[in-house]
C-alpha positions as CSV (number, residue, x, y, z in Angstrom):
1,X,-209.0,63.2,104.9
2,X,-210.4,61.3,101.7
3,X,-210.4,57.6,101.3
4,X,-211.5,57.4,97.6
5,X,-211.3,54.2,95.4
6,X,-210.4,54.0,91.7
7,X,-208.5,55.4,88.9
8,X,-208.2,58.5,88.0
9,X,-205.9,61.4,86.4
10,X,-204.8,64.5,87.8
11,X,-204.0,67.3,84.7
12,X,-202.4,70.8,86.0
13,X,-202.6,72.9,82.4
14,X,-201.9,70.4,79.7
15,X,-198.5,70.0,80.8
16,X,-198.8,67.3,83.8
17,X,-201.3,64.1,83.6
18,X,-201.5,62.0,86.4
19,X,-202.9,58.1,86.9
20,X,-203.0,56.2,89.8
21,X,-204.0,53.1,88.9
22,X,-203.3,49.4,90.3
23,X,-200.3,48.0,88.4
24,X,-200.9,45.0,85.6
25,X,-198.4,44.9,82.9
26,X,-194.9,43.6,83.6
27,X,-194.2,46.6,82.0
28,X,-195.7,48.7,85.6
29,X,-193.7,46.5,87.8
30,X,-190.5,47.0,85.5
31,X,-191.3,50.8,86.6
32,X,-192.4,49.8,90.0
33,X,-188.5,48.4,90.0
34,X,-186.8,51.2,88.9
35,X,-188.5,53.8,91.2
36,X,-187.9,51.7,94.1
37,X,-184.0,52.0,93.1
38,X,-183.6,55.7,91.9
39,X,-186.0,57.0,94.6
40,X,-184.3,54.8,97.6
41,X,-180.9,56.4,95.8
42,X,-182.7,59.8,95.7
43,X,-184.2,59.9,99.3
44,X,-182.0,58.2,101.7
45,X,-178.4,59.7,100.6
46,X,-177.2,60.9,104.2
47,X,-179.3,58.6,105.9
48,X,-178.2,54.8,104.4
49,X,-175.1,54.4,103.8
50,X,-173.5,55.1,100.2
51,X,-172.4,51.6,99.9
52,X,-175.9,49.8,100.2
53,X,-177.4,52.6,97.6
54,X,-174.6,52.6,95.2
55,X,-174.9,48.5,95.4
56,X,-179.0,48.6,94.7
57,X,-179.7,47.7,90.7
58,X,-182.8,48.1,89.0
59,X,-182.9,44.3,87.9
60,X,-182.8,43.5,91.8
61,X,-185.8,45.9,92.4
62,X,-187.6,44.9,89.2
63,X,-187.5,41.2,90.8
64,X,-188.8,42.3,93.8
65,X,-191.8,43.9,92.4
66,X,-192.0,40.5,90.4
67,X,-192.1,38.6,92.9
68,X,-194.7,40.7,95.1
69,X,-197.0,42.1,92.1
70,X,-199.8,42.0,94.8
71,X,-201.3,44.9,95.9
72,X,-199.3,47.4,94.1
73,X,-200.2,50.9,93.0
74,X,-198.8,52.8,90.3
75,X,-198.6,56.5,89.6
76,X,-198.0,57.2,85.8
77,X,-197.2,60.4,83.8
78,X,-198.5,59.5,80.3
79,X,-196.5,55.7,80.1
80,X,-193.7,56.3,82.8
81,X,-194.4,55.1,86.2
82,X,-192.9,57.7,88.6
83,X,-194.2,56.3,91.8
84,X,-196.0,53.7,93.5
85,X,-197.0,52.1,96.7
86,X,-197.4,48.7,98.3
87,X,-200.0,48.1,100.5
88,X,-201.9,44.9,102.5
89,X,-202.8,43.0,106.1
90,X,-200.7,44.3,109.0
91,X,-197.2,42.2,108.9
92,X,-196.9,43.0,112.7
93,X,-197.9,40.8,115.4
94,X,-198.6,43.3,117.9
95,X,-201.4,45.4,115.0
96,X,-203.0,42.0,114.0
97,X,-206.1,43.5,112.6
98,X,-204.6,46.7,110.7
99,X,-203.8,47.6,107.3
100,X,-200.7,48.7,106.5
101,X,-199.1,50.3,103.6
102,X,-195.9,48.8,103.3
103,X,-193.9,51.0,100.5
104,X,-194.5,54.6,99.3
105,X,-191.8,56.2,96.5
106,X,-192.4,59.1,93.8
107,X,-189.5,59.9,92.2
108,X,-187.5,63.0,93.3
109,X,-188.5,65.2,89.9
110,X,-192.2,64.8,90.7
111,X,-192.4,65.8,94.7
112,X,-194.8,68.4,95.3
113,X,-197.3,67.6,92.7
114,X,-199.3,65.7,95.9
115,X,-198.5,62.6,94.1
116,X,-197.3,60.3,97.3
117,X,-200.9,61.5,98.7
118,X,-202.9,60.3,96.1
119,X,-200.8,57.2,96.0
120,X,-201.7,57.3,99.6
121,X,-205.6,58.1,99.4
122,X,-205.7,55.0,97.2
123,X,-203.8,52.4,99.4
124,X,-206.0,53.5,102.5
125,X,-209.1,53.1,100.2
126,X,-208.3,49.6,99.8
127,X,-207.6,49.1,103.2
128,X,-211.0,49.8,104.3
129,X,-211.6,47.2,106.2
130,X,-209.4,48.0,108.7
131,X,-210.4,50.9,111.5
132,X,-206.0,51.2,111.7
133,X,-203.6,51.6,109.6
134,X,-199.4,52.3,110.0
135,X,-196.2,52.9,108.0
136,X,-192.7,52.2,109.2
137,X,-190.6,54.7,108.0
138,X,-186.8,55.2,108.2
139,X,-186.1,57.7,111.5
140,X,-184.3,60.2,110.0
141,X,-186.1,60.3,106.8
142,X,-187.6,63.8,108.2
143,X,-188.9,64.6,104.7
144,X,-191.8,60.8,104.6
145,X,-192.0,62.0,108.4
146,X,-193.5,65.3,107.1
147,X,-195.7,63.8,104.5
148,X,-197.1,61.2,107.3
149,X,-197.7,63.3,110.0
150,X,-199.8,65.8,107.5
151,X,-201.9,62.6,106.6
152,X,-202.8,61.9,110.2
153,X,-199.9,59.7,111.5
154,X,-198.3,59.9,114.5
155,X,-195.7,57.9,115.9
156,X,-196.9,55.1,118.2
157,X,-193.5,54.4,120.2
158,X,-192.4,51.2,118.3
159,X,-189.4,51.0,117.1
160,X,-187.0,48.5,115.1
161,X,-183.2,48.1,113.7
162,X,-182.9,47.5,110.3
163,X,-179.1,46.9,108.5
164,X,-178.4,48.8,105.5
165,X,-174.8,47.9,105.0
166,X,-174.6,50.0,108.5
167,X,-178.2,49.8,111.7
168,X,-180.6,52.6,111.1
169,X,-183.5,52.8,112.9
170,X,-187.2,52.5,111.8
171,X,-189.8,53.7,113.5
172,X,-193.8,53.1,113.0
173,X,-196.9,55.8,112.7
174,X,-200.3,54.8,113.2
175,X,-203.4,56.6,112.0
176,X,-207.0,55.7,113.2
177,X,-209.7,56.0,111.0
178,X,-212.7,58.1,112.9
């Protein structure tokens, strides 16, 4: 598995260019915000309930980012961000000296173009201090399962309940550098 470091573009034909760069403008975390909304709305129909998707706004999201501009990646075709991820010290107690990478979203029209694993190679790059890193995904969310397990992931037995306007279940996948 690679862990590279930088910037750098991605061009299939001339049709498709790729950057993964870490976000500074307001105008990145603006599209930080509204990936985290469409692709949560995209994603997890089925496995969150309607309710607590149909309720999420971009404005809410776009705050979020905001207010956590730290540590953020962006993905960007030409000027539209179409993915990002989150990444930083281990939030967990029990993984005190791990990296985690805390949020992962491409938007739906851009899967398979191996963008989450760029956005990926990058997050763990900058983790590099740390020997483990882990995700928390949602349980049922087979398809970021997939994409985790193919990085190196597996599932380490933890589990927690979250409330999306009805309990799902999260559980967390560890990978350990060699």
């Amino acid at each position: 598995m690679e862990w590279m470091r930088g910037t750098y573009m991605m061009t299939e034909g001339n049709k498709d260019s790729i950057c993964i760069k870490a976000a500074e403008t307001d105008e990145e975390l603006r599209g930080r915000g509204y990936v985290h909304c469409t692709s949560w709305q995209e994603a997890y129909r089925g496995i969150v309930s309607d309710r607590y998707l149909d309720s999420m706004t971009v404005e809410a999201t776009t705050a979020r980012a905001r207010k956590f501009p730290e540590n953020t990646l962006v993905a960007k075709d030409q000027e539209k961000v179409v993915g990002f991820a989150v990444y930083g010290p281990s939030r967990d107690e029990d993984l005190t000296d791990a990296g985690e990478v805390i949020a992962i979203y491409v938007l739906s029209a851009y899967y398979g173009r191996k963008i989450g694993y760029r956005l990926m190679n990058e997050a763990c790059s900058r983790l590099g201090e740390y020997q483990t890193i882990f995700v928390w995904v949602l349980e049922k969310n087979e398809r970021a399962i997939r994409f985790y397990q193919k990085y190196g992931f597996e599932f380490d037995g933890c589990k927690k309940q979250w409330n999306l306007g009805t309990p799902v279940s999260i559980v967390r996948m560890i990978k350990k550098r060699a």
